[in-house]
PyMOL commands that place a pseudoatom at each C-alpha (Angstrom):
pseudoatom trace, name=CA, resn=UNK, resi=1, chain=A, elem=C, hetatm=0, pos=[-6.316, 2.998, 32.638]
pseudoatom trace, name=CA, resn=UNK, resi=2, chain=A, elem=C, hetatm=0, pos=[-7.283, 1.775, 29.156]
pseudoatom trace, name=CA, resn=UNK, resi=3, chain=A, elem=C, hetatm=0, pos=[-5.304, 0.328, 27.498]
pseudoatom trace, name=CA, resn=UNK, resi=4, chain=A, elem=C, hetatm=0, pos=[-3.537, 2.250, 24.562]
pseudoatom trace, name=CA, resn=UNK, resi=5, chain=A, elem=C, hetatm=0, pos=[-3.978, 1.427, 20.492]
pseudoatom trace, name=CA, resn=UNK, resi=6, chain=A, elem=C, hetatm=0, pos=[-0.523, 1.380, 18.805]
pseudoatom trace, name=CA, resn=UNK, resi=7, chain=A, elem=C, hetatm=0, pos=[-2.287, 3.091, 15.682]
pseudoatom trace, name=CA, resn=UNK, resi=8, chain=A, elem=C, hetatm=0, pos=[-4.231, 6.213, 17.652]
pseudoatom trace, name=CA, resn=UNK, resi=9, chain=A, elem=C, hetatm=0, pos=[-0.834, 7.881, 16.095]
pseudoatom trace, name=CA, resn=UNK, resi=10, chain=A, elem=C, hetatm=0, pos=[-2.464, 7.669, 12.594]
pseudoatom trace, name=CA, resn=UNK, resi=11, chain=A, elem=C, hetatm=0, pos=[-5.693, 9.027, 14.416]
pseudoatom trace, name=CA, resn=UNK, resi=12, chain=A, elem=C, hetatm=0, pos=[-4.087, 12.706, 14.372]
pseudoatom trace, name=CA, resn=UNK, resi=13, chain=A, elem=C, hetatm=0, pos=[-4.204, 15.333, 11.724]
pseudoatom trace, name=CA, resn=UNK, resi=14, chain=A, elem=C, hetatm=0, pos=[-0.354, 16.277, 12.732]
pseudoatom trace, name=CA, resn=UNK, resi=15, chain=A, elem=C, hetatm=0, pos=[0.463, 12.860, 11.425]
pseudoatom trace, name=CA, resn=UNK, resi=16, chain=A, elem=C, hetatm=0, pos=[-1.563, 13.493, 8.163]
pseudoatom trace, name=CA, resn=UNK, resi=17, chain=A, elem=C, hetatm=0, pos=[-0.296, 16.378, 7.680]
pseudoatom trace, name=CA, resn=UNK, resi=18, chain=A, elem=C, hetatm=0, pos=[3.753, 15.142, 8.057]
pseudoatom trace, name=CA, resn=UNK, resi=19, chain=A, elem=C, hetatm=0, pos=[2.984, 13.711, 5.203]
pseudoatom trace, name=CA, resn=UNK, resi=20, chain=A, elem=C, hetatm=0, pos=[3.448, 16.262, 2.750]
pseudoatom trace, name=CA, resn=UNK, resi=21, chain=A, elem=C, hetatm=0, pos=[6.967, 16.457, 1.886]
pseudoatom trace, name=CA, resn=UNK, resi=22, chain=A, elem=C, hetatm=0, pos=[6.584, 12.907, 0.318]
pseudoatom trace, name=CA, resn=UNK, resi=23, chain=A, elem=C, hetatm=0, pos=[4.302, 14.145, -2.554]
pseudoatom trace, name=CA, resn=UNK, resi=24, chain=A, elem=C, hetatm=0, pos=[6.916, 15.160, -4.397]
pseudoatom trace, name=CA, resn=UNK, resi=25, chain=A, elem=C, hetatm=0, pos=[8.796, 11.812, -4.943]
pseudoatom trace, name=CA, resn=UNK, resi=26, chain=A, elem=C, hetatm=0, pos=[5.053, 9.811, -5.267]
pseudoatom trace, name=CA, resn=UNK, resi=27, chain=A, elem=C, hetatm=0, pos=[4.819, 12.474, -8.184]
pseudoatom trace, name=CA, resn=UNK, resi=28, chain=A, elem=C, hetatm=0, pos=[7.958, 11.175, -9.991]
pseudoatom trace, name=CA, resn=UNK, resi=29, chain=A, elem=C, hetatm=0, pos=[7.524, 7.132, -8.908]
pseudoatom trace, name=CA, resn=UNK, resi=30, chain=A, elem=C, hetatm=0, pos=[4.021, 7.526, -10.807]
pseudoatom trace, name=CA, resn=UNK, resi=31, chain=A, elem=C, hetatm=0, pos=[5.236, 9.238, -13.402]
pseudoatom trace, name=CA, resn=UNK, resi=32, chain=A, elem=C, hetatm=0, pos=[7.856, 6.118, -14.094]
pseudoatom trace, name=CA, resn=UNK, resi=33, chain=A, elem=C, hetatm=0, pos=[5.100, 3.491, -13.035]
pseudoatom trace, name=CA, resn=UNK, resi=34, chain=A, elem=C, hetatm=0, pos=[2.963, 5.354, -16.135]
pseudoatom trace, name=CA, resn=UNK, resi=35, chain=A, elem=C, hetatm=0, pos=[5.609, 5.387, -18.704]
pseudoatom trace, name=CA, resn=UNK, resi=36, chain=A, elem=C, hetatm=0, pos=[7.024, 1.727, -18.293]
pseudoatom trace, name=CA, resn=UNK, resi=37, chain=A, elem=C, hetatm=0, pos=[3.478, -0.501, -17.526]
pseudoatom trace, name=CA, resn=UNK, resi=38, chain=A, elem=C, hetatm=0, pos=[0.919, 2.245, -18.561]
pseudoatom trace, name=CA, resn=UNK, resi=39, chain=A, elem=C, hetatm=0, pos=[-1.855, 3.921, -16.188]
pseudoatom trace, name=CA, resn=UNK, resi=40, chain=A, elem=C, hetatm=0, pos=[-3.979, 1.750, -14.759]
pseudoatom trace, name=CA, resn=UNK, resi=41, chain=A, elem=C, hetatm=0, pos=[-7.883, 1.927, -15.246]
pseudoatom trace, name=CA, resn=UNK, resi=42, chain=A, elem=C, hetatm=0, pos=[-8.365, 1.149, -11.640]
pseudoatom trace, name=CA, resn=UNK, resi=43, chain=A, elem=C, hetatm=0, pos=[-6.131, 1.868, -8.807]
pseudoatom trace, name=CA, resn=UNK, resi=44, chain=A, elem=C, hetatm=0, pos=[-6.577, 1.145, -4.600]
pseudoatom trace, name=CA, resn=UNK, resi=45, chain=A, elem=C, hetatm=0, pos=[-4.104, 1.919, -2.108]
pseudoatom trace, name=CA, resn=UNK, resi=46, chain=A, elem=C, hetatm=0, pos=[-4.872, 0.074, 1.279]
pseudoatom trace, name=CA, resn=UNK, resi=47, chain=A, elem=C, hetatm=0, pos=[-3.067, 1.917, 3.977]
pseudoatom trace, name=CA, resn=UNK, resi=48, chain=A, elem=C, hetatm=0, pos=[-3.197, 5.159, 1.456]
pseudoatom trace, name=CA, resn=UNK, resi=49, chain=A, elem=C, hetatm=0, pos=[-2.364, 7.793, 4.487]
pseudoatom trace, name=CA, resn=UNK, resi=50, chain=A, elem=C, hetatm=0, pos=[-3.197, 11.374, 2.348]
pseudoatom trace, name=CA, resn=UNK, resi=51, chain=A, elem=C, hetatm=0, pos=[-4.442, 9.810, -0.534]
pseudoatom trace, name=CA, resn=UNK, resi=52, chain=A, elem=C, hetatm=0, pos=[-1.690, 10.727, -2.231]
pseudoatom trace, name=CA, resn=UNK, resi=53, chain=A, elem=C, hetatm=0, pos=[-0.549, 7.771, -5.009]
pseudoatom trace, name=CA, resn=UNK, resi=54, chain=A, elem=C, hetatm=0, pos=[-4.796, 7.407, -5.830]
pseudoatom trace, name=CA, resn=UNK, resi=55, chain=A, elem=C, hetatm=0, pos=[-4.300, 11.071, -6.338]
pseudoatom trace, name=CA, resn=UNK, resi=56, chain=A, elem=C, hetatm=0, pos=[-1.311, 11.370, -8.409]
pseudoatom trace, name=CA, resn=UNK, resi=57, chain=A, elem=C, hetatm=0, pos=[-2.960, 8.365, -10.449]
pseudoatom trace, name=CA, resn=UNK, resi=58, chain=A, elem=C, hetatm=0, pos=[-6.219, 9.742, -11.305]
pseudoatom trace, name=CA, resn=UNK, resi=59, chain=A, elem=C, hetatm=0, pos=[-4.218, 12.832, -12.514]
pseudoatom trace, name=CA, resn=UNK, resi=60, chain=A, elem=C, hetatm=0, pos=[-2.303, 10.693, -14.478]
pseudoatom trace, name=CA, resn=UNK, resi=61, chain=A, elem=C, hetatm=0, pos=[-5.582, 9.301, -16.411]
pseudoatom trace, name=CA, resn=UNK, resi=62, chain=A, elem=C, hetatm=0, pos=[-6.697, 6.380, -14.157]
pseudoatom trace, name=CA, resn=UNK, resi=63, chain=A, elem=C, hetatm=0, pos=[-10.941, 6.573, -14.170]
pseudoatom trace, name=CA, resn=UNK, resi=64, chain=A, elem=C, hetatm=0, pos=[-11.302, 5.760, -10.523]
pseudoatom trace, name=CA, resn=UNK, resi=65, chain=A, elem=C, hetatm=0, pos=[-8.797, 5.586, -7.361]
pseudoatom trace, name=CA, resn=UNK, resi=66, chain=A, elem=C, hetatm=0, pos=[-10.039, 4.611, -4.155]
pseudoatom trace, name=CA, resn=UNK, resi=67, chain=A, elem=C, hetatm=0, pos=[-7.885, 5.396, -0.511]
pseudoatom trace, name=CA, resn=UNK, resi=68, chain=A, elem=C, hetatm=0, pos=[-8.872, 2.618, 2.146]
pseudoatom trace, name=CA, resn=UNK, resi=69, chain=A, elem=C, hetatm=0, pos=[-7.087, 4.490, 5.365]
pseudoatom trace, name=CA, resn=UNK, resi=70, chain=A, elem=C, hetatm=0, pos=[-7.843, 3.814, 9.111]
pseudoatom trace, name=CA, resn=UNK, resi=71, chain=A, elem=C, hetatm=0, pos=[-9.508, 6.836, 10.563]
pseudoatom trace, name=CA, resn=UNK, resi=72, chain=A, elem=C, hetatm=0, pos=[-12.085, 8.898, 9.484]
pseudoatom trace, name=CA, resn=UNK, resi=73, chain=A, elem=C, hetatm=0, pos=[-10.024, 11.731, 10.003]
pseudoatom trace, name=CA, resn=UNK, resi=74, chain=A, elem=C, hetatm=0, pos=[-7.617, 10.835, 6.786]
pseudoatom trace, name=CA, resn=UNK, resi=75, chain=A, elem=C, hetatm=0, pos=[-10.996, 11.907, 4.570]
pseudoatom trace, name=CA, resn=UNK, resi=76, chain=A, elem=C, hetatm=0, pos=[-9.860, 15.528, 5.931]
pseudoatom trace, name=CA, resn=UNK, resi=77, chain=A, elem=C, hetatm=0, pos=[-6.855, 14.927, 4.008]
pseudoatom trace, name=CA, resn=UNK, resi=78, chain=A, elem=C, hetatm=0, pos=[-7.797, 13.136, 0.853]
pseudoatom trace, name=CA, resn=UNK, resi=79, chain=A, elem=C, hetatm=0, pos=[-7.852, 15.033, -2.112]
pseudoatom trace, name=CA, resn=UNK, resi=80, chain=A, elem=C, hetatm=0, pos=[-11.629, 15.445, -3.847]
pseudoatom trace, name=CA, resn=UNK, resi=81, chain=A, elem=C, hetatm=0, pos=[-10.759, 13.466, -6.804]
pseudoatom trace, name=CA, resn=UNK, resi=82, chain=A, elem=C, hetatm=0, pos=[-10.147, 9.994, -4.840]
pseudoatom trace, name=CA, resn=UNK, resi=83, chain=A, elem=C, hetatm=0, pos=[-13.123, 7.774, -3.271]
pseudoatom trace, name=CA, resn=UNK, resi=84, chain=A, elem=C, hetatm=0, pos=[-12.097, 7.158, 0.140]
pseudoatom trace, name=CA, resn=UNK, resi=85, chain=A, elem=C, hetatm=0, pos=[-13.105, 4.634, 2.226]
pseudoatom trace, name=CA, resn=UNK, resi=86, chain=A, elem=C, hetatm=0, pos=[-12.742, 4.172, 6.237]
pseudoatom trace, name=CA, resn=UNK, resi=87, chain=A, elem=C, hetatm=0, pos=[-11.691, 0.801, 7.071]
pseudoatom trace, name=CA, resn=UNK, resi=88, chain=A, elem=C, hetatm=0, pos=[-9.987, -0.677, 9.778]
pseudoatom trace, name=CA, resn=UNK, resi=89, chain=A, elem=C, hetatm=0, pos=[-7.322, -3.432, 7.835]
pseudoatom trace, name=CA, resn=UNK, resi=90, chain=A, elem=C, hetatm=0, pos=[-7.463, -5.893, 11.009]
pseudoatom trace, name=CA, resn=UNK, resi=91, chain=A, elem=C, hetatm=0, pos=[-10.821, -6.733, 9.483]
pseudoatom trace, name=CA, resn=UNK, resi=92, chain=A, elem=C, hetatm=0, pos=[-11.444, -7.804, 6.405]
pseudoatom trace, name=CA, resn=UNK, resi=93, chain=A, elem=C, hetatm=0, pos=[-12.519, -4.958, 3.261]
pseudoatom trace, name=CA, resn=UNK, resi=94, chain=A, elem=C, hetatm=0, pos=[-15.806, -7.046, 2.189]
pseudoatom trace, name=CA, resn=UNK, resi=95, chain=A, elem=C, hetatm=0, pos=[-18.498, -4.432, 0.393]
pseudoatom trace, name=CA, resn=UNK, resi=96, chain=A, elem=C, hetatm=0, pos=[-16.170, -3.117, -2.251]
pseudoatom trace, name=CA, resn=UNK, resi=97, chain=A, elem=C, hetatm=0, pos=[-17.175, -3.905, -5.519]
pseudoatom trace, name=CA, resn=UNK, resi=98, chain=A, elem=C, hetatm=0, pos=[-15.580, -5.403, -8.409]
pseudoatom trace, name=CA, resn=UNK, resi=99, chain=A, elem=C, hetatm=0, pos=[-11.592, -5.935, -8.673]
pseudoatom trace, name=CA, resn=UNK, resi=100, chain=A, elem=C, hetatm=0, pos=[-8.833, -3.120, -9.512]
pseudoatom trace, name=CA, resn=UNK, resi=101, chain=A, elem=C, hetatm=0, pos=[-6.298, -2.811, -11.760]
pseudoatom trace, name=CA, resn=UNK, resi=102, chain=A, elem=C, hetatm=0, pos=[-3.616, -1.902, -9.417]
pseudoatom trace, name=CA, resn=UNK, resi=103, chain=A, elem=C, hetatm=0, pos=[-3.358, -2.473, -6.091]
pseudoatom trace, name=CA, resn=UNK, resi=104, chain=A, elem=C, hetatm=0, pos=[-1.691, -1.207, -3.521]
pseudoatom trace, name=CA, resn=UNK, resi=105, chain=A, elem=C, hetatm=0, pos=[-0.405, -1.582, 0.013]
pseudoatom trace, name=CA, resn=UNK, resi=106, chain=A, elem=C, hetatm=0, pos=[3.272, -0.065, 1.200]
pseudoatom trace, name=CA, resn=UNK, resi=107, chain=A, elem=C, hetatm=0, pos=[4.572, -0.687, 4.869]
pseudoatom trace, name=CA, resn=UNK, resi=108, chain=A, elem=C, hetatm=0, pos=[1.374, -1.674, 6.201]
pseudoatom trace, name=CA, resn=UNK, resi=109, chain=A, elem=C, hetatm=0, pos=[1.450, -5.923, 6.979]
pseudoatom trace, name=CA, resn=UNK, resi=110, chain=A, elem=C, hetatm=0, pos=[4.080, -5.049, 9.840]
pseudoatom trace, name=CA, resn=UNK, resi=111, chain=A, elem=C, hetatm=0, pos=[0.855, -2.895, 11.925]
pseudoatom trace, name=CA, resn=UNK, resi=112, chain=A, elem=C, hetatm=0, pos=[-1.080, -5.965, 11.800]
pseudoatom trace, name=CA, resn=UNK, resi=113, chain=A, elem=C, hetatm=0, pos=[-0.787, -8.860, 13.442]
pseudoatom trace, name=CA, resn=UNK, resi=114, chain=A, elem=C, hetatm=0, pos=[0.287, -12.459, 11.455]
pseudoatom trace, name=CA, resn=UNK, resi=115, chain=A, elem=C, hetatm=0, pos=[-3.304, -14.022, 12.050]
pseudoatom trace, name=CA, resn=UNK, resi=116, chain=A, elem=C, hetatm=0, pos=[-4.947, -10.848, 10.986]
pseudoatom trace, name=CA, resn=UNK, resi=117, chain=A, elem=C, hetatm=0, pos=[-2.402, -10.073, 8.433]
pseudoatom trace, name=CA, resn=UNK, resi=118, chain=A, elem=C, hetatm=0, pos=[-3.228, -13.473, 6.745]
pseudoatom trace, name=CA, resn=UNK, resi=119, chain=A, elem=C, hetatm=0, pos=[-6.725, -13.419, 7.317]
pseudoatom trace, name=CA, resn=UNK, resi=120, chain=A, elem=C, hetatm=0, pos=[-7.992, -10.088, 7.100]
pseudoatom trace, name=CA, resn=UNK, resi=121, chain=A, elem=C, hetatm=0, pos=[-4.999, -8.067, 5.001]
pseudoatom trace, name=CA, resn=UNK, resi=122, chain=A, elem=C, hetatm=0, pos=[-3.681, -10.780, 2.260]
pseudoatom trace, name=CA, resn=UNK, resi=123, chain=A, elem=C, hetatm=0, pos=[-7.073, -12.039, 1.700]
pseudoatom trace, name=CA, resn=UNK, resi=124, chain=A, elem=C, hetatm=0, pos=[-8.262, -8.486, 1.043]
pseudoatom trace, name=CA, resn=UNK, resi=125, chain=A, elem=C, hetatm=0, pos=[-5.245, -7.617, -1.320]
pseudoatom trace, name=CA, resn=UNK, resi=126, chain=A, elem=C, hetatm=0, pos=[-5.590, -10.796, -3.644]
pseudoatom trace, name=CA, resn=UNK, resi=127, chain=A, elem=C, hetatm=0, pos=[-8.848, -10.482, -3.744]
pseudoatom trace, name=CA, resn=UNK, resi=128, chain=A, elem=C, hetatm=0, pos=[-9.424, -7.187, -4.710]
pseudoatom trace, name=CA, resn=UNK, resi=129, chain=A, elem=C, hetatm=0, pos=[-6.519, -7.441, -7.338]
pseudoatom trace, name=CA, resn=UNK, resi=130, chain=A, elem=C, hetatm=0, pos=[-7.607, -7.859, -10.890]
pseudoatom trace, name=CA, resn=UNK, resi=131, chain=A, elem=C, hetatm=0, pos=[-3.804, -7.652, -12.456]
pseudoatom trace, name=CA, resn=UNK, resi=132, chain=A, elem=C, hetatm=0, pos=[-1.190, -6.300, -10.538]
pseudoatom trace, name=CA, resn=UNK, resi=133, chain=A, elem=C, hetatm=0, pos=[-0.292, -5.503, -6.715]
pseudoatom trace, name=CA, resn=UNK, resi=134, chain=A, elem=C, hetatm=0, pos=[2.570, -3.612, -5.373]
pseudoatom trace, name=CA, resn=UNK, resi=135, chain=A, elem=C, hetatm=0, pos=[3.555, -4.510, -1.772]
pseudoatom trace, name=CA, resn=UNK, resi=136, chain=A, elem=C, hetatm=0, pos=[6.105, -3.908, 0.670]
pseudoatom trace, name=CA, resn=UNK, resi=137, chain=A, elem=C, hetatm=0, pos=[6.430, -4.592, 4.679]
pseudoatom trace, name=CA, resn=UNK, resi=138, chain=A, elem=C, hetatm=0, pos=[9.206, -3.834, 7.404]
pseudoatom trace, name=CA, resn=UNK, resi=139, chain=A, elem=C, hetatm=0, pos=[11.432, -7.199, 7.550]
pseudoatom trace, name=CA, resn=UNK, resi=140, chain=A, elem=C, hetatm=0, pos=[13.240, -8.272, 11.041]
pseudoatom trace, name=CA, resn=UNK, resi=141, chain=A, elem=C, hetatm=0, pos=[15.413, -5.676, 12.289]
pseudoatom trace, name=CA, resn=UNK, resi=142, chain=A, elem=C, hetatm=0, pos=[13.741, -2.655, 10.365]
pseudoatom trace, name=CA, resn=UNK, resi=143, chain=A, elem=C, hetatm=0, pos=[12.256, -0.179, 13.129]
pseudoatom trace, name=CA, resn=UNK, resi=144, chain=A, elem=C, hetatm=0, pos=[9.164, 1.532, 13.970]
pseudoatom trace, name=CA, resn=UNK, resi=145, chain=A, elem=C, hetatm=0, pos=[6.155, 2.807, 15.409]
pseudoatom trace, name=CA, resn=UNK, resi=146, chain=A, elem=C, hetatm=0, pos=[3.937, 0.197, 16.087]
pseudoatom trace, name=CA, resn=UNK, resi=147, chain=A, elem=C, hetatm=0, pos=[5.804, -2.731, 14.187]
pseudoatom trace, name=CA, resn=UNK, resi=148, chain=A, elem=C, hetatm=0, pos=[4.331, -6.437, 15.519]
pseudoatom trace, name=CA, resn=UNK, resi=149, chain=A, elem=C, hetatm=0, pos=[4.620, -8.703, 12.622]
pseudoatom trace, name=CA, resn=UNK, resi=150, chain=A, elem=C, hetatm=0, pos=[7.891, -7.944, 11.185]
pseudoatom trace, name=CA, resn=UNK, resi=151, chain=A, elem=C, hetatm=0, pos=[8.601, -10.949, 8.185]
pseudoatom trace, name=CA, resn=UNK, resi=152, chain=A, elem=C, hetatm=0, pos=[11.260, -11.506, 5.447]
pseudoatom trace, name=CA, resn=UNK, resi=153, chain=A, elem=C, hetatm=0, pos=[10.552, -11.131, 1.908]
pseudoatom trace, name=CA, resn=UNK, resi=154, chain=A, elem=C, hetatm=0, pos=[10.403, -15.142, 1.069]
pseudoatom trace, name=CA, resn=UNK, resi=155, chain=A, elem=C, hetatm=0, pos=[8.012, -15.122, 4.370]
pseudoatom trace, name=CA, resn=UNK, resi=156, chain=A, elem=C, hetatm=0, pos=[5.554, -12.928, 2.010]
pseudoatom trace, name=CA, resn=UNK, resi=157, chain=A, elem=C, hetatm=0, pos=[5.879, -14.047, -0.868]
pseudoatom trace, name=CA, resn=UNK, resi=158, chain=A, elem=C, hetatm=0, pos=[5.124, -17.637, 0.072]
pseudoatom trace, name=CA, resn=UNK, resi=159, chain=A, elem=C, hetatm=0, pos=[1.812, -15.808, 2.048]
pseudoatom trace, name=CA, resn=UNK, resi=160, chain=A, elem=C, hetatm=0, pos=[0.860, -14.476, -1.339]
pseudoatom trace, name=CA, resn=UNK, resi=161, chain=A, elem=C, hetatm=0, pos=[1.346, -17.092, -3.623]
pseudoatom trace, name=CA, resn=UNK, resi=162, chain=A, elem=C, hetatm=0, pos=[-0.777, -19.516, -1.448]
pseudoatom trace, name=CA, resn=UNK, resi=163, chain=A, elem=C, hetatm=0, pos=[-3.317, -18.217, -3.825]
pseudoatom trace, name=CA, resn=UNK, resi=164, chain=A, elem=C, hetatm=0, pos=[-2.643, -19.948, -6.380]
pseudoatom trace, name=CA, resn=UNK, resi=165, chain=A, elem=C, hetatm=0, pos=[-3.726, -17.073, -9.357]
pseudoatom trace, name=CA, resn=UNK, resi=166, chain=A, elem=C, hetatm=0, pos=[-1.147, -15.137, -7.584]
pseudoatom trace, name=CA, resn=UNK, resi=167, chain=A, elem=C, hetatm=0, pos=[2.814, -14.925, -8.510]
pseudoatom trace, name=CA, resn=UNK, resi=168, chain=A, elem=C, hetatm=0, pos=[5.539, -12.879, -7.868]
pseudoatom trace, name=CA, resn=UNK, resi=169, chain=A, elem=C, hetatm=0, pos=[6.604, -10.699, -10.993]
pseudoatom trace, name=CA, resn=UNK, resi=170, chain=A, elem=C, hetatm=0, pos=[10.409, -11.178, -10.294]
pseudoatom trace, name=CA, resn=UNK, resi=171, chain=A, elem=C, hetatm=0, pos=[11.171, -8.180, -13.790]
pseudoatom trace, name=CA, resn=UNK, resi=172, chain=A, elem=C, hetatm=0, pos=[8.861, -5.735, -12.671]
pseudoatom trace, name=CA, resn=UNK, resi=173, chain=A, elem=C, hetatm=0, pos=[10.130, -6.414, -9.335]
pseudoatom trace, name=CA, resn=UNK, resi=174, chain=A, elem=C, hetatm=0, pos=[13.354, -5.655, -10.197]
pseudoatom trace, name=CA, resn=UNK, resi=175, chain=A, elem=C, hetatm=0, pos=[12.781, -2.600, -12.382]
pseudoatom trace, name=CA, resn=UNK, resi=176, chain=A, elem=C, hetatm=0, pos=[10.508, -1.153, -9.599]
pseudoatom trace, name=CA, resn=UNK, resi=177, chain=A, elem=C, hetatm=0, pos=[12.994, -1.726, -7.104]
pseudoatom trace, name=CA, resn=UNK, resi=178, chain=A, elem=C, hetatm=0, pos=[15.597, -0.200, -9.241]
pseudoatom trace, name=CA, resn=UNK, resi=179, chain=A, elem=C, hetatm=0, pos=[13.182, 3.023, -9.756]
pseudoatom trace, name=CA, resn=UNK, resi=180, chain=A, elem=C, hetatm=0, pos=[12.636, 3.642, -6.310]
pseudoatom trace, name=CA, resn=UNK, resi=181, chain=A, elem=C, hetatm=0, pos=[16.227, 3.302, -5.101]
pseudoatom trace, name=CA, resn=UNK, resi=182, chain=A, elem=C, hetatm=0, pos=[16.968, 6.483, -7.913]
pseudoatom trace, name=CA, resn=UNK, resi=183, chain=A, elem=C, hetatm=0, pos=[13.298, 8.005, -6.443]
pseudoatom trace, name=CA, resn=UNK, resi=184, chain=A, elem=C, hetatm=0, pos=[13.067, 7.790, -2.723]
pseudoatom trace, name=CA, resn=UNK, resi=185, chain=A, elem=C, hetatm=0, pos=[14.305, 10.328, -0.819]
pseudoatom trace, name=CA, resn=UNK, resi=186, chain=A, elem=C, hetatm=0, pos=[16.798, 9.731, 2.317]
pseudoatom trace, name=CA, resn=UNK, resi=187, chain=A, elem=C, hetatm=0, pos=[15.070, 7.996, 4.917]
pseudoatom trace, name=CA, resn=UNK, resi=188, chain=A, elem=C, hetatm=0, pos=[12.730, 5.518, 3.035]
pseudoatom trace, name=CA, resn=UNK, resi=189, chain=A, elem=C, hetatm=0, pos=[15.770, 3.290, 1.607]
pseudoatom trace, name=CA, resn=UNK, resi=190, chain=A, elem=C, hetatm=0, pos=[13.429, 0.245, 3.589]
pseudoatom trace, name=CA, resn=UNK, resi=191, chain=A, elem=C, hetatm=0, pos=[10.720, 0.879, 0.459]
pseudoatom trace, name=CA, resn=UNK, resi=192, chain=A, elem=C, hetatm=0, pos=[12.924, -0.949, -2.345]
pseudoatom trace, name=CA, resn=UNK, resi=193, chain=A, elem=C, hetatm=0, pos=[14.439, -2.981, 0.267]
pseudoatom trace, name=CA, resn=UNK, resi=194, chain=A, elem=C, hetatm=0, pos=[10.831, -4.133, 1.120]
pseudoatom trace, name=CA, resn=UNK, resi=195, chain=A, elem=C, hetatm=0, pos=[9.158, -3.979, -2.260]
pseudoatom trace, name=CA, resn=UNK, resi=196, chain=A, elem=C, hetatm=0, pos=[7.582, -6.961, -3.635]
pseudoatom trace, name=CA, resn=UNK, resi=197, chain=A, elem=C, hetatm=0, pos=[5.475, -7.169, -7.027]
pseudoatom trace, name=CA, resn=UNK, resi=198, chain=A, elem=C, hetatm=0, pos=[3.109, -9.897, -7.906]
pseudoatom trace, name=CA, resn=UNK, resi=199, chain=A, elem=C, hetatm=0, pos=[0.857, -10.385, -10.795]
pseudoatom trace, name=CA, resn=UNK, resi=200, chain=A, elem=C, hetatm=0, pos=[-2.499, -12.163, -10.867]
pseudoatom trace, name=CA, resn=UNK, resi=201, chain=A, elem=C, hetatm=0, pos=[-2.302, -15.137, -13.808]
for i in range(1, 201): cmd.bond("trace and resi %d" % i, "trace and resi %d" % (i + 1))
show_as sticks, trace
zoom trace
């Protein structure tokens, strides 16, 4: 029998779709994001499921939001006004152009494995990160589907910051943190837990 790919569950329009009832709550965090550090210009969400923060940003005034999202089959589900992009994240992203303004990747470095999360998924963040980067990933003991590379906080931080234009933003940190303990719904208390904000200097 072949052998079977941890993320063929994010290869199904059922999973897409069970996104929906988060839109809501994306809807406010952006809303908060806007008002306290302004709408970014650019915005890229790696790992962006339904599109759904590039959307809510580009309605908020960004110019352009790209989705980077495994499958081919999350284009189905992106909204028309985001650029989406099919990319596998075990690989590095290497033909998009120019830098963004805000970057993006929630609960996505625990999928990948460490090598590949260093080589392929850091590298691509920092890279592609012109000012700002929000980030979050499951820590020991959090569980889920498909989790291989579960790290603490200090673990990633010290992955980031071996670039050396990159540091963690320990206020916006804080206040973001803050904002999405008051924001999340039940169920995704790991996302403030997890969060992590670093700026490019």
């Amino acid at each position: 029998m072949p052998k079977s790919d941890p993320f063929d569950i994010y290869r199904t329009h059922e999973w897409f779709e069970s996104l929906a009832w988060q839109h809501r709550w994306i809807e406010f965090m952006v809303g908060w994001w806007v008002g306290n550090f302004g709408c970014p210009k650019t915005f890229v969400d790696y790992g962006a499921g339904d599109a759904w923060w590039s959307h809510t940003f580009k309605q908020a005034g960004a110019d352009h939001t790209f989705a980077i999202e495994l499958d081919q089959i999350a284009f189905d589900h992106t909204p028309p006004d985001v650029y989406f992009k099919q990319h596998d994240l075990r690989e590095p992203v290497t033909d998009l152009a120019g830098k963004f303004e805000l970057v993006m990747c929630l609960e996505v470095a625990e999928h990948i494995p460490k090598q590949q999360a260093h080589n392929a998924l850091l590298r691509t963040l920092v890279e592609s990160t012109a000012n700002l980067l929000i980030f979050s990933a499951a820590q020991p003991g959090q569980n889920g589907t498909g989790h291989v590379n579960l790290q603490s906080l200090s673990y990633w931080i010290e992955a980031i910051e071996k670039w050396s234009y990159m540091k963690l933003a320990p206020e916006k940190t804080a206040a973001a943190k803050k904002a999405f303990r008051n924001i999340c719904p039940e169920g995704l208390e790991f996302l403030p837990r997890n969060l992590l904000i670093f700026a490019r200097v």
